[in-house]
C-alpha positions as CSV (number, residue, x, y, z in Angstrom):
1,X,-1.7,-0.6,4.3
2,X,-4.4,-1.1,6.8
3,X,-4.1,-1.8,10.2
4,X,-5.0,-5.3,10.1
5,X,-2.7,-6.0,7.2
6,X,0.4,-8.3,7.4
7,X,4.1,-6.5,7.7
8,X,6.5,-7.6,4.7
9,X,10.1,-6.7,4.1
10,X,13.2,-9.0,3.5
11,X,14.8,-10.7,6.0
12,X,17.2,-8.2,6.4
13,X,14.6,-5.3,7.3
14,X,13.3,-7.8,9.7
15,X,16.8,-8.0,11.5
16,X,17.8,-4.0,11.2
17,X,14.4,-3.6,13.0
18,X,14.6,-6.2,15.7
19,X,17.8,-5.0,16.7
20,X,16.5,-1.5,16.8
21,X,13.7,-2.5,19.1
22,X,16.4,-4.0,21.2
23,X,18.4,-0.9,21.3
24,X,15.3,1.8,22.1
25,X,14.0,-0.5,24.7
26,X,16.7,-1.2,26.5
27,X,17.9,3.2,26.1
28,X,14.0,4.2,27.5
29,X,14.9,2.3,30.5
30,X,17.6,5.1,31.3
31,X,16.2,8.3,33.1
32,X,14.9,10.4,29.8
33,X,18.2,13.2,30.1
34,X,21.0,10.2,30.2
35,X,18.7,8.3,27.6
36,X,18.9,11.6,25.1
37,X,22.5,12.1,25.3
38,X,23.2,8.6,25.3
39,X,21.1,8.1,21.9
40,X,22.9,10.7,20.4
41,X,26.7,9.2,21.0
42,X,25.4,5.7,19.9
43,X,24.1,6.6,16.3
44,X,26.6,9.4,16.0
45,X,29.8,6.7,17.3
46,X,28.6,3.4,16.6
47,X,25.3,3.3,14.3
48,X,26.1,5.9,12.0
49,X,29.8,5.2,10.9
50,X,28.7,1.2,10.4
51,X,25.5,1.9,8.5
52,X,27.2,5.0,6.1
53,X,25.2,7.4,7.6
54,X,28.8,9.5,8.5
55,X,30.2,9.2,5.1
56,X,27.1,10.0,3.6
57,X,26.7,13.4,5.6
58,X,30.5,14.4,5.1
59,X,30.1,13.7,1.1
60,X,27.0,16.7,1.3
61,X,28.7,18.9,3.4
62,X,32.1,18.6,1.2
63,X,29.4,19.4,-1.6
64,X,27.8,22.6,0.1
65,X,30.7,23.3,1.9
66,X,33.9,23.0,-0.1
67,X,36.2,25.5,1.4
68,X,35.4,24.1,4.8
69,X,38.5,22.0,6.7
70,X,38.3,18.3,6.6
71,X,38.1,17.7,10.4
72,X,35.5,20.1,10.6
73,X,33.2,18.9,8.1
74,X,33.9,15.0,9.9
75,X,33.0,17.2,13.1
76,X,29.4,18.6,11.7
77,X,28.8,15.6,10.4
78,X,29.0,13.5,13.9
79,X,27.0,16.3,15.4
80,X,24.4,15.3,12.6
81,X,23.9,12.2,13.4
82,X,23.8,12.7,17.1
83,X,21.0,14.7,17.0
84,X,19.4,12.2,14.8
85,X,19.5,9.7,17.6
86,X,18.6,12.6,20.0
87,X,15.6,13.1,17.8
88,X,15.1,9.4,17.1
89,X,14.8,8.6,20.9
90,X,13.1,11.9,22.1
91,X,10.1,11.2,20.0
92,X,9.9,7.2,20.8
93,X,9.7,9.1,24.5
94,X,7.2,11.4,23.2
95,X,5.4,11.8,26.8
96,X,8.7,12.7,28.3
97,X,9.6,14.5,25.5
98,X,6.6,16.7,26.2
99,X,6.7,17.2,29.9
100,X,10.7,18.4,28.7
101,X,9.0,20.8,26.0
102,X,6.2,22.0,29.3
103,X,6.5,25.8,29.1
104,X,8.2,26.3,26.0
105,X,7.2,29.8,24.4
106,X,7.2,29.9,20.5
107,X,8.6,32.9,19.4
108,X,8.6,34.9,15.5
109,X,6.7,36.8,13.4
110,X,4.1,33.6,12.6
111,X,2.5,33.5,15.8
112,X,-0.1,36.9,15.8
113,X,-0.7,35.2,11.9
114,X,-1.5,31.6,13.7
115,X,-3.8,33.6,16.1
116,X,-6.1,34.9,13.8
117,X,-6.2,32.4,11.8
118,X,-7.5,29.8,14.4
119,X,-10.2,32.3,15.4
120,X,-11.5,32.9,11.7
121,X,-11.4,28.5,11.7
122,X,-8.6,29.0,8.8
123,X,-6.6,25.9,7.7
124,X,-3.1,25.9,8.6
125,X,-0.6,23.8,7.5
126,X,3.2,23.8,9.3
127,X,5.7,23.8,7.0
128,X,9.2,22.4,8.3
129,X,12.5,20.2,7.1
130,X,14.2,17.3,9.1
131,X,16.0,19.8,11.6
132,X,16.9,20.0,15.6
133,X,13.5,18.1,16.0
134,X,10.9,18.5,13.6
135,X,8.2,17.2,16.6
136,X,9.5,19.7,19.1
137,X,6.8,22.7,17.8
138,X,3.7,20.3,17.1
139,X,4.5,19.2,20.8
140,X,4.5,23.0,22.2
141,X,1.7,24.6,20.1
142,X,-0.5,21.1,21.0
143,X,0.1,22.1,24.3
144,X,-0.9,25.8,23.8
145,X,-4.3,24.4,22.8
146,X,-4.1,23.7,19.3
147,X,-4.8,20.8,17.4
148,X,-2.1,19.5,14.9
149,X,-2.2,16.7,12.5
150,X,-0.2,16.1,10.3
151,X,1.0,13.5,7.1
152,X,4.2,11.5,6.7
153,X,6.2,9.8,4.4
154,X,6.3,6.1,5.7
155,X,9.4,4.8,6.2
156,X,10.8,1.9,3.4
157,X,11.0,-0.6,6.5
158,X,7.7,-2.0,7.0
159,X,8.6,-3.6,10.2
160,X,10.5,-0.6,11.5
161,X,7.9,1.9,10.1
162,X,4.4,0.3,11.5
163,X,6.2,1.3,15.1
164,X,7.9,4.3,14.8
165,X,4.5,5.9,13.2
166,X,2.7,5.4,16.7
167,X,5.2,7.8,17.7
168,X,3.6,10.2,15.4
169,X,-0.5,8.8,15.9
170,X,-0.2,8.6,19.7
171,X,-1.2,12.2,20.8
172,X,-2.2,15.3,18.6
173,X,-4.3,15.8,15.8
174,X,-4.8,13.2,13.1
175,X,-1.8,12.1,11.2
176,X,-2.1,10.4,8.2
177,X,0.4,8.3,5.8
178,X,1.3,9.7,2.4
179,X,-0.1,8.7,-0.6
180,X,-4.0,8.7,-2.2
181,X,-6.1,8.0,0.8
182,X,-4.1,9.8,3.4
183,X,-3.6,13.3,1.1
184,X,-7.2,12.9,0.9
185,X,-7.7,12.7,4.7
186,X,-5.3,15.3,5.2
187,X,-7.5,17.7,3.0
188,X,-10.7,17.0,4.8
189,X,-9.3,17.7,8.0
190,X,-7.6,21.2,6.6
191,X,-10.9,22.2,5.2
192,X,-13.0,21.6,8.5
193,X,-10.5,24.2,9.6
194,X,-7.9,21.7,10.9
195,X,-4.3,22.5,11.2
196,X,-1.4,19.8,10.5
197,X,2.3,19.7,9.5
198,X,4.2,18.4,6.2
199,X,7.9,18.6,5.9
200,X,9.5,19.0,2.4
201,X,13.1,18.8,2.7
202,X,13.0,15.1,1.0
203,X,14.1,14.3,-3.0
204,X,11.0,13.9,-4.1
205,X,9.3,14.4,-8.1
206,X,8.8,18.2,-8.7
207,X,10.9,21.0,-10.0
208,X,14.8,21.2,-9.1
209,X,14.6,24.3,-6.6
210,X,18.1,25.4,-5.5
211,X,18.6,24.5,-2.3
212,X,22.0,25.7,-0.5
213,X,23.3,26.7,-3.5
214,X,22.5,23.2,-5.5
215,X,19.3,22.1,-7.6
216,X,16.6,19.5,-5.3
217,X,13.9,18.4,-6.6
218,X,11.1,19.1,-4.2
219,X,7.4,18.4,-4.0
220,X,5.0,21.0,-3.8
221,X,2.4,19.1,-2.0
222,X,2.6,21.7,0.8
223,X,2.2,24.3,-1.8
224,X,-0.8,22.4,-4.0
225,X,-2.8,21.7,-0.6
226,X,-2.6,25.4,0.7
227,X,-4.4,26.8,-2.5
228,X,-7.0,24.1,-2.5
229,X,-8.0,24.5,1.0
230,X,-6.8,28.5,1.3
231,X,-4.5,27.4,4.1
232,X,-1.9,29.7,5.9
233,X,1.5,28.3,5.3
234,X,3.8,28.8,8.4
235,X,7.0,27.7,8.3
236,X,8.4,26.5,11.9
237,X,11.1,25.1,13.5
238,X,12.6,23.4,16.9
239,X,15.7,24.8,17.6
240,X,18.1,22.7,19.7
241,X,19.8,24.5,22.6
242,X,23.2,24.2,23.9
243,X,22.5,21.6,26.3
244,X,21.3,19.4,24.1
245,X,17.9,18.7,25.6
246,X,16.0,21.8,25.1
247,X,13.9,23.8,22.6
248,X,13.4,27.5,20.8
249,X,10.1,27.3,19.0
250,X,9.9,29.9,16.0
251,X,7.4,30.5,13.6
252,X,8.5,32.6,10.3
253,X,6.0,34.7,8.6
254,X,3.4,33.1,6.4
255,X,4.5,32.4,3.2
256,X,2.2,34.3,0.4
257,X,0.0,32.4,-1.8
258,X,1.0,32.4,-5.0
259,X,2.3,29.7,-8.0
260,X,3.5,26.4,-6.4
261,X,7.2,27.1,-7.1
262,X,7.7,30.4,-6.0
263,X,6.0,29.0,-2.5
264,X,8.3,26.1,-2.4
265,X,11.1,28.7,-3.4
266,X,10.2,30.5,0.0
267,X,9.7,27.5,2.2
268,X,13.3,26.6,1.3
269,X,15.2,29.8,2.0
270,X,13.4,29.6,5.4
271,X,14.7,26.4,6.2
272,X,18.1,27.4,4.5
273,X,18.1,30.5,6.9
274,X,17.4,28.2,10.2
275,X,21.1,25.8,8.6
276,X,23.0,28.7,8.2
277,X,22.5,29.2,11.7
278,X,23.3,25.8,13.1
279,X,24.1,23.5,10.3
280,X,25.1,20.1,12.3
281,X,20.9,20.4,13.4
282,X,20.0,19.4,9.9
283,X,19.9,16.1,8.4
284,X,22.7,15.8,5.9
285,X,22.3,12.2,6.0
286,X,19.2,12.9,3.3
287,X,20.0,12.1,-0.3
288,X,18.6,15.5,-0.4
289,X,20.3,16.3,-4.4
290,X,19.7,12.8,-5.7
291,X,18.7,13.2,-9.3
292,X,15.1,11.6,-10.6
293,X,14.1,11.1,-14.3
294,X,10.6,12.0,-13.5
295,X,12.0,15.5,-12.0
């Protein structure tokens, strides 16, 4: 879809994404701390139960997490979808958002790796799932001096996607929309040396890797790109603090090169590592197991 071409959907995408309009403008009028925190409690008390997100999530956690108690699976699962709205709002404030993230030192065993590898011009592509906030280390390493692009998955509302993507084009590096024409821009910025981010942690056609204990089928885009372009994979993460607002930055080791599986295999038990840790950060609300024929 090109910039000048006209937004379709059904009537009701057009509704779901006027009333969201409504609801973020009227929340970014709120000083950006109360507007985080109120985010949060909205999806988590009034979007989310209405929409299914809260079912959805507490169906995958009973999955992963059978043994756990009913009230606290219903209790990870409203902490999920609060930091979705967290998230949600934090990067529609994405100037705040990075005046919050001002100072932030990324920490783990990827950063000497990142080093050298933007003075030998090396590609570098971020690896990282739908967790805390997936923005948060783009936003802290941009502001370290590097240059970050990235490519997305566009949203399946048109109407709600053509906005919330600004959120992602407004500052960094170039960010492109997935499919044909934006891989292919993606791969001409990595091999000028460019750097840019993909997240994986989406159903999506490729092999069934086990992820938390359960086969997902996962692309190995990340994984395909890195050997064309002899990119450093570096899988990173933004860590949400206990108040809510704030960020740890890490950066794992780079993941070897090596075939497309086995690299996917050890993007996920990164990510898997970073849930075990704090598993309401991560977004159960993903069909993440759904099964495909084309799998």
């Amino acid at each position: 879809m090109t910039k000048d071409a006209p937004i379709t959907g059904t009537l009701a995408d057009r509704s779901a994404d006027l009333a969201l309009r409504a609801l973020i403008g009227s929340i970014k009028r709120l000083p950006y701390d109360t507007r985080v925190r109120f985010m949060g409690r909205a999806l988590a008390r009034g979007i989310a139960p209405l929409a299914g997100y809260l079912r959805r999530a507490e169906t995958h956690l009973a999955m992963i997490y059978p043994d756990l108690p009913e009230i606290e699976r219903h209790a990870l699962a409203r902490a999920c979808c609060d930091n979705f709205g967290r998230t949600l709002i934090e990067n529609y404030s994405w100037r705040e958002f990075g005046v919050r993230l001002s100072g932030t030192q990324p920490t783990g065993a990827g950063i000497a790796a990142l080093e050298q590898a933007a003075k030998d011009k090396r590609p570098v592509i971020f690896a990282t799932g739908h967790f805390g906030n997936h923005e948060a280390p783009r936003h802290v390493l941009t502001q370290m001096g590097y240059d970050i692009g990235g490519l997305y998955r566009p949203m399946q509302n048109a109407f709600f996607n053509a906005h919330y993507a600004k959120t992602m084009t407004s500052w960094g590096g170039p960010v492109f929309a997935q499919g044909r024409q934006g891989t292919m821009g993606f791969v001409r910025h990595l091999r000028g040396g460019g750097m840019g981010t993909l997240l994986f942690d989406v159903a999506a056609k490729g092999p069934a890797i086990p992820f938390l204990g359960h086969p997902a089928h996962t692309a190995t885009s990340i994984a395909d790109i890195a050997l064309r372009t002899d990119a450093l994979v570096i899988p990173y993460f933004g860590i949400r603090q206990a108040d809510g607002l704030s960020f740890d930055i890490t950066l794992d080791a780079p993941v070897p090169h090596g075939t497309p599986t086995d690299m996917m295999q050890a993007l996920t038990r990164s990510l898997e590592t970073q849930i075990a840790r704090n598993p309401a950060q991560w977004f159960w609300v993903h069909r993440r197991w759904k099964p495909r024929k084309d799998g």
